[in-house]
N, C-alpha and C positions, 0 to 999 in steps of 0.2 A: 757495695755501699761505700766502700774506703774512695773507688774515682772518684766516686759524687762529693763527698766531702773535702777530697785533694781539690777537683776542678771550682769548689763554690769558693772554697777560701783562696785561692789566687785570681779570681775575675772579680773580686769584686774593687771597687773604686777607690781612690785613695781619699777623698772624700768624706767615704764614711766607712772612714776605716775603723774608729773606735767600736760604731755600731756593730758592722759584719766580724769583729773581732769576738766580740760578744758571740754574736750567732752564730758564726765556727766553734768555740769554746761548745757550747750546747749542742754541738750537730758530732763534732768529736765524742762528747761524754756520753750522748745516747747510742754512739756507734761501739763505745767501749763495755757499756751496759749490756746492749745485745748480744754483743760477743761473749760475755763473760755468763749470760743467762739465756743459755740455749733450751732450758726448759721452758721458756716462756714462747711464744706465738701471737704474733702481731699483726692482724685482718682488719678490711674495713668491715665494720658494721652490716648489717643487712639492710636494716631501714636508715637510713640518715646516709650522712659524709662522714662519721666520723671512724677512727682508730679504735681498737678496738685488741685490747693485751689481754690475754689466757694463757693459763698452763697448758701446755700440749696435751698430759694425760687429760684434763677434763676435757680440752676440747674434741679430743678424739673418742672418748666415752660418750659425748654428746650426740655427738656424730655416728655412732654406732646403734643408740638409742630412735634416733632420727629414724634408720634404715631399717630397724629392727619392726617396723609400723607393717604391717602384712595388708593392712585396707588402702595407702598408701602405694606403695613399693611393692615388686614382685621381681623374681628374681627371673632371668634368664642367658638359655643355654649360649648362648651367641652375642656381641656387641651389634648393638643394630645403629652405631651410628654411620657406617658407611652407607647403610642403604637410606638413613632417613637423611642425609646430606646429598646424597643421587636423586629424592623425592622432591626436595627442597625448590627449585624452580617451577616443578608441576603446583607445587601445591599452592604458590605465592601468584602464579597466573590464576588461579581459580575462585 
């Protein structure tokens, strides 16, 4: 995150500089935030576009509860994503 913040604060235009001065100021202080609150987790949404901040432990208790559905989820012996990524062409012809 620190490039993206180096690279936006020197491309922007001198022009409007007071503006993106502003907007660096805010793009720094949430990069200081995050760093300094690493307990928190920040995902988009599921339904919408938006942003979406949680505590890690809830949201991994969340996520546990999610997995924990037996009607749902079922667990097995082996990853099957290599064979159902070899499937993947047969199936999209059909």
């Amino acid at each position: 995150m620190h490039s993206i913040v180096t690279k936006y604060c020197f491309l922007v235009s001198s022009k409007k500089l007071k503006y993106s001065y502003q907007k660096c100021r805010l793009v720094k202080s949430t990069r200081y935030f995050t760093k300094n609150n690493t307990n928190i987790l920040f995902t988009k949404e599921e339904k919408g576009n938006r942003a979406v901040a949680i505590e890690k432990k809830e949201y991994f208790n969340k996520i546990k509860k999610l997995l924990a559905d037996v009607d749902t989820y079922t667990m097995t012996d082996k990853n099957p994503t290599k064979r159902l990524t070899e499937k993947m062409p047969e199936l999209s012809t059909k």
